[in-house]
N, C-alpha and C positions, 0 to 999 in steps of 0.2 A: 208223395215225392214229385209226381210231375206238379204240383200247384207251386213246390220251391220252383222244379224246373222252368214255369211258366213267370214267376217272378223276376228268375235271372235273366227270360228273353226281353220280360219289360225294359230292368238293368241294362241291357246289351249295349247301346250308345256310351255309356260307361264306362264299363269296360274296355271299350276298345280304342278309349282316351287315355290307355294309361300309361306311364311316364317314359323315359326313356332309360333303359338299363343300367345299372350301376359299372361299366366300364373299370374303373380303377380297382374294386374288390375284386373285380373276376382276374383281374389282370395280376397283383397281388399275390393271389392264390397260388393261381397257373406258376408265377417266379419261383414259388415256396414250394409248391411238388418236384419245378427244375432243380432245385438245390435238395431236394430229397427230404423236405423238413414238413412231412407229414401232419404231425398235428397244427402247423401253423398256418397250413391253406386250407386245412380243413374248418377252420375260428374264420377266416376269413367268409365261405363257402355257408359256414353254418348263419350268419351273421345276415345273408342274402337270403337265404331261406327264412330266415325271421322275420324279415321286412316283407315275406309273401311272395320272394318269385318262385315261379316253378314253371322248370325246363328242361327235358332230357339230359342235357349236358352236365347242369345243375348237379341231379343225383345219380350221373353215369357218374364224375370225377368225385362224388364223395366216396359213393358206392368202392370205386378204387382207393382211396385213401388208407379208408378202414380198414380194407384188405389187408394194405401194406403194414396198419399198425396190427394186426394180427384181431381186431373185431370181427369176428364172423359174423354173429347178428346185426349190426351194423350194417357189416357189407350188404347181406341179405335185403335188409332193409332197404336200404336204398336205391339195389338194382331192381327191385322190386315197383317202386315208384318210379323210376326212371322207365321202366316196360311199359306203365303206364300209362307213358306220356308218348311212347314210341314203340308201340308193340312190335317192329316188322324188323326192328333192330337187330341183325344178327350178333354185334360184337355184346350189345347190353345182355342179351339170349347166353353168350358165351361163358362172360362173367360170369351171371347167375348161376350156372351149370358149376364153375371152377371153385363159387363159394358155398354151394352145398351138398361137395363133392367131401369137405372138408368139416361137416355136421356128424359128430359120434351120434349117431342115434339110430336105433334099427329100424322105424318105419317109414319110407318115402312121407310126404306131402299127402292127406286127401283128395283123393282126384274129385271132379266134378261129374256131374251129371251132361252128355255129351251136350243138349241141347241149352242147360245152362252154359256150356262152354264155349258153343257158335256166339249165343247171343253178346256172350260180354266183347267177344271177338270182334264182333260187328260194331258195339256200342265203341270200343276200344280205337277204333280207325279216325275219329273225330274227337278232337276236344269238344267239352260242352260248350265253348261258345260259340266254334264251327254248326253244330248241330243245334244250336240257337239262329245263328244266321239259316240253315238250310231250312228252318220251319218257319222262318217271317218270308223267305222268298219261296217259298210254294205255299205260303197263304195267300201273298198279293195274286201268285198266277191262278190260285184256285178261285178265287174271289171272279178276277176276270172274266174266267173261262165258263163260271156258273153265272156270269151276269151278261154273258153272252151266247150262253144255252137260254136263258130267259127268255133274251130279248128275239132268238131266232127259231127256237124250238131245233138249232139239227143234232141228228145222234151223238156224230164225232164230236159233240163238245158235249153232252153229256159226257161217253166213254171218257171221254179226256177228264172231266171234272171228277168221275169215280177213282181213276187211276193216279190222278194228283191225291185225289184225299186220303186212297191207300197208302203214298209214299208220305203224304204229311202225317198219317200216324205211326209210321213205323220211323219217321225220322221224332216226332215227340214220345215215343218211345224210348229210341234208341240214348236219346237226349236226356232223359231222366235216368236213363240207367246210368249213364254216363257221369252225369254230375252227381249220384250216390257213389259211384265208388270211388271220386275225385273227393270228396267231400266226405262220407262212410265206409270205406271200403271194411268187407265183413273181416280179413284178413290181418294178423296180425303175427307177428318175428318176436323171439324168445331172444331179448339182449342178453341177458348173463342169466348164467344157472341158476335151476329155479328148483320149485315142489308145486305139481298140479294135486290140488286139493279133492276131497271127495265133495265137501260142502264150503262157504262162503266164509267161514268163523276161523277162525288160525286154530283151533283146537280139532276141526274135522281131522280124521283121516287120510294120511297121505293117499296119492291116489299114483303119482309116477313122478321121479325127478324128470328133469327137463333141460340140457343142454342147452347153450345158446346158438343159434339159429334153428332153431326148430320150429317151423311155421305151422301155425293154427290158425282156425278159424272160430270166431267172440259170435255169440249167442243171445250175449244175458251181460249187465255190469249190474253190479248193487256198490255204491262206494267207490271203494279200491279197490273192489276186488272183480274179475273181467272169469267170467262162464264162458270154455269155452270145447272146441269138438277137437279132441285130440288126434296124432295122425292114426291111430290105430280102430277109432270112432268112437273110443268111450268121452264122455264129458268129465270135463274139473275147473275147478277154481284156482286162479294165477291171479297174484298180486299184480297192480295198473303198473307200478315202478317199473318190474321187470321185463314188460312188453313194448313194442314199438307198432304201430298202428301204420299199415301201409297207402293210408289216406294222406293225399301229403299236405293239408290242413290240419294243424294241431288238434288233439284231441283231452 
């Protein structure tokens, strides 16, 4: 993961040439939710996300959409992505809360592991190309500051050049983590009622139905068919069709 990570810092120049927003579709959109005609900003909306943007906004106004057309999974979905992109969001936080308040299902979400849960926290505060840019400018400064310990021998630029290298691995850390879960997020949303299987074959053993928004977490895929930890923590197999993958890179 960090060798893609390290790929996209090469990319970086890139990236940060790219085009200028589709104005008229957003605009479009935004008209079609004022007239109340839900599935028509949302063709708009989805049509943007095809072309590859992605923006808080973006999957905050889908995320409401599908609300409104009564998709729970959906909604799920996409406030899900929109957190994202903008974890400190309290109205996006709100949503998500109002749409899976509205999930028949008796088991909460899988909690994490606390120190899995700082980490992604932290990784979450940067997009990856911010924390792309943060690790070429504490390389240039580490670079310096060690060829200026060379050239003088004094401590403080050692200290300093330890302390830069600590923060340049925890930001190409934070940086890989970042662009998996932009790119793989383990997480996935139950669009429409489903059957978690015991095995991968359609002839296993049911193992639990599955309401729509029910979020899991994918393990395993073989095919079409997606392995994954249920909220209760046993494992099953869910067809790819009925799943929505909270990476907001197609999958």
């Amino acid at each position: 993961m960090k060798r893609q990570f390290l790929l996209w810092l090469v990319c970086l120049p890139l990236c940060l040439g790219a085009a200028e927003p589709p104005v008229e579709a957003w605009q479009a959109a935004m008209e079609a939710f004022d007239r109340g005609e839900w599935e028509e900003g949302i063709q708009y909306l989805d049509s943007l996300e095809k072309a590859g943007w992605c923006a808080p906004e973006l999957f905050f106004n889908l995320g409401n959409a599908w609300l409104k057309e009564g998709e729970i999974g959906e909604a799920i979905l996409y406030y899900r992505r929109a957190l994202l992109w903008a974890p400190r969001s309290k109205e996006i936080r709100h949503n998500l809360q109002l749409a899976r308040s509205r999930v028949r299902y008796p088991h909460p979400p899988l909690p994490e592991f606390f120190l899995t849960r700082w980490w992604k926290a932290l990784a979450t505060q940067c997009s990856a190309t911010a924390w792309a840019v943060i690790v070429t400018v504490v390389s240039w400064l580490l670079v310096g500051m060690a060829f200026g310990w060379y050239r003088t021998r004094r401590v403080a630029l050692l200290k300093g050049s330890v302390l830069l290298l600590a923060i340049w691995l925890l930001a190409l850390g934070a940086g890989a983590t970042r662009y998996r879960l932009e790119t793989a997020h383990p997480d996935v949303v139950v669009l429409r009622a489903t059957l978690a299987r015991v095995g991968a074959s359609e002839e296993a053993p049911e193992r639990t139905p599955l309401p729509e928004g029910v979020e899991l977490r994918r393990i395993d895929r073989i095919g079409e068919r997606v392995k994954v930890v249920l909220p209760d923590g046993q494992e099953g197999w869910v067809q790819r069709r009925d799943l929505g993958f909270v990476s907001a890179a197609r999958e």
